[in-house]
N, C-alpha and C positions, 0 to 999 in steps of 0.2 A: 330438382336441386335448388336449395334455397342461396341464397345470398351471402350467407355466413360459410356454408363449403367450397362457395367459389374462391371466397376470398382467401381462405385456408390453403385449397390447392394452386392457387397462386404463389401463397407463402411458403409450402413445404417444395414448391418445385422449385423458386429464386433459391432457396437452401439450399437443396440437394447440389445443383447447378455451381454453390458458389458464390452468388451473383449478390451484390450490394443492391438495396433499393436507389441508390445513387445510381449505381450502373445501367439499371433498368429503366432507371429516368434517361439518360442518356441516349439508352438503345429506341426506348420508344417515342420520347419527345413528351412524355406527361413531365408534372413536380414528384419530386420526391412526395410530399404529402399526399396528393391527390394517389397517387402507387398505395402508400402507407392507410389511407382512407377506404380504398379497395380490398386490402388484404385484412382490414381489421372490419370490412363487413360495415363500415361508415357510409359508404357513397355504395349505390350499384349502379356501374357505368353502363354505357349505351354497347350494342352487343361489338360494331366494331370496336371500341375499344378495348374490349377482352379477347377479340380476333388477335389485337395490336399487338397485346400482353400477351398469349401465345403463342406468336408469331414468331417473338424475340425470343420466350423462352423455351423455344425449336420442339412445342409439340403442337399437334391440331386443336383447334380450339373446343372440340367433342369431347376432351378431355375434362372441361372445367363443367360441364351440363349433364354429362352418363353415369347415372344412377351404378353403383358398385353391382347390383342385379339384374341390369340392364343385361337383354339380349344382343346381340350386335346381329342386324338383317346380313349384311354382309357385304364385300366388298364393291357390290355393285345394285343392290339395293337396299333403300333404306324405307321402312316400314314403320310407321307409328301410328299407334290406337289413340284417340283421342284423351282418353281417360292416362295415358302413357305421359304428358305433356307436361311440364310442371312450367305454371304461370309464376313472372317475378315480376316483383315489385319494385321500381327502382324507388330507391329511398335519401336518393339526393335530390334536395329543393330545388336545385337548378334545370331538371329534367320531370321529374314527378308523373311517370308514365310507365306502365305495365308490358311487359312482354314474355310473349311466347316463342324459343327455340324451336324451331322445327328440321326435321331430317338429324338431329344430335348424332345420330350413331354412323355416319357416313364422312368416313373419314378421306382426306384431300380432296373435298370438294369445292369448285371453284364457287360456287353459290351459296351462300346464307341466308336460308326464309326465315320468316319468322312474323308474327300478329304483336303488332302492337297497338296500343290505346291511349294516341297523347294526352299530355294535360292542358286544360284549358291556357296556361301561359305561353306565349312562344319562347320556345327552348332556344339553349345555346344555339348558335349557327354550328354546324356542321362542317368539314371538310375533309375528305380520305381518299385513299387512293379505290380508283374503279368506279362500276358505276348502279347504280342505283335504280330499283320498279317499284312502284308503289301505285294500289290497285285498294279503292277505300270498301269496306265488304258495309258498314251500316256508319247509318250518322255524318257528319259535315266536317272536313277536314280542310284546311288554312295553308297551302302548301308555300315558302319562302324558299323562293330559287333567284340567286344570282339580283338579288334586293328587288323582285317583284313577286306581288303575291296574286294566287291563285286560289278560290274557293272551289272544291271538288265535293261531290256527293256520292250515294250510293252509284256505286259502275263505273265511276273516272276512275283516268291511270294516267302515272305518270313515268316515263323511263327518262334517267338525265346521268349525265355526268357528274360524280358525286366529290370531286375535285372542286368543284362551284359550290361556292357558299350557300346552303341546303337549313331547312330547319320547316318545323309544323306542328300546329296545333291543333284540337278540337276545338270547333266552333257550335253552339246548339246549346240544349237541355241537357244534353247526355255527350258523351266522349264517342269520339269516334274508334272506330276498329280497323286498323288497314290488314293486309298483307304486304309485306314490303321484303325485297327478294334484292341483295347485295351479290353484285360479283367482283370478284379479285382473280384475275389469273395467277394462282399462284407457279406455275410452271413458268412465268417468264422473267 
């Protein structure tokens, strides 16, 4: 699912709903623009803040990722073939880093995986509610937790509280690869 359907199904579902991009600014705590730069397929945010964005507009966030001929594993497993995966790009300057959704069709799950590939800048700082794993699979990664920073390599991991101001880059020749793995109890 590219970047351009996300931001559509964001905008036919604030519709359907009703819902002002004012209001959604509201519910979520982005700008109205930065909402309006998402739905117009401008900015591709980082994966919680399209958790954020579905959050508010009360569906799972597997909604904005599952392919219309997507299989669904089912309710209590979720199966994906590699070649099944579809890599995004985000394509806002401020972030400029590639990710992979993973588990998409597993619906009310408290965890979010996913592979991502920072960019050589260090990104925005971070902060959300729950908390955060990140385990580097190739390459040299820059991890900024709570204003110190950490160099990790192939095997390091890190699990933190993602409420603490968070952010990382790749460091090296090449971009790093993490797996990083978000949870949110949504049942409390």
């Amino acid at each position: 699912m590219k970047e351009k359907s996300i931001g559509e199904r964001i905008r036919a579902s604030r519709r359907q709903k009703k819902i002002t991009l004012q209001e959604l600014a509201d519910l979520t705590g982005f700008t109205k623009g930065y909402l309006s730069k998402i739905e117009r397929s401008k900015s591709a945010p980082p994966y919680s803040t399209l958790n954020k964005i579905a959050t508010a507009l009360g569906f799972d966030v597997i909604f904005l990722f599952r392919d219309a001929n997507q299989e669904i594993s089912g309710p209590n497993l979720s199966f994906n073939r590699e070649n099944r995966i579809e890599i995004l790009e985000n394509s806002d300057s401020s972030y400029g880093y590639t990710y992979q959704a993973l588990a998409t069709d597993r619906p009310g799950k408290n965890m979010e995986p996913y592979v991502i590939e920072p960019a050589f800048e260090l990104e925005t700082m971070f902060e959300h509610e729950g908390e955060e794993f990140v385990y580097v699979l190739e390459g040299r990664h820059e991890l900024v937790y709570n204003g110190k920073h950490y160099i990790m390599k192939k095997g390091d991991s890190a699990y933190y509280d993602s409420r603490i101001p968070h952010s990382g880059r790749s460091v090296g020749k090449r971009k790093a690869k993490l797996l990083v793995v978000l949870y949110h109890n949504k049942k409390s």
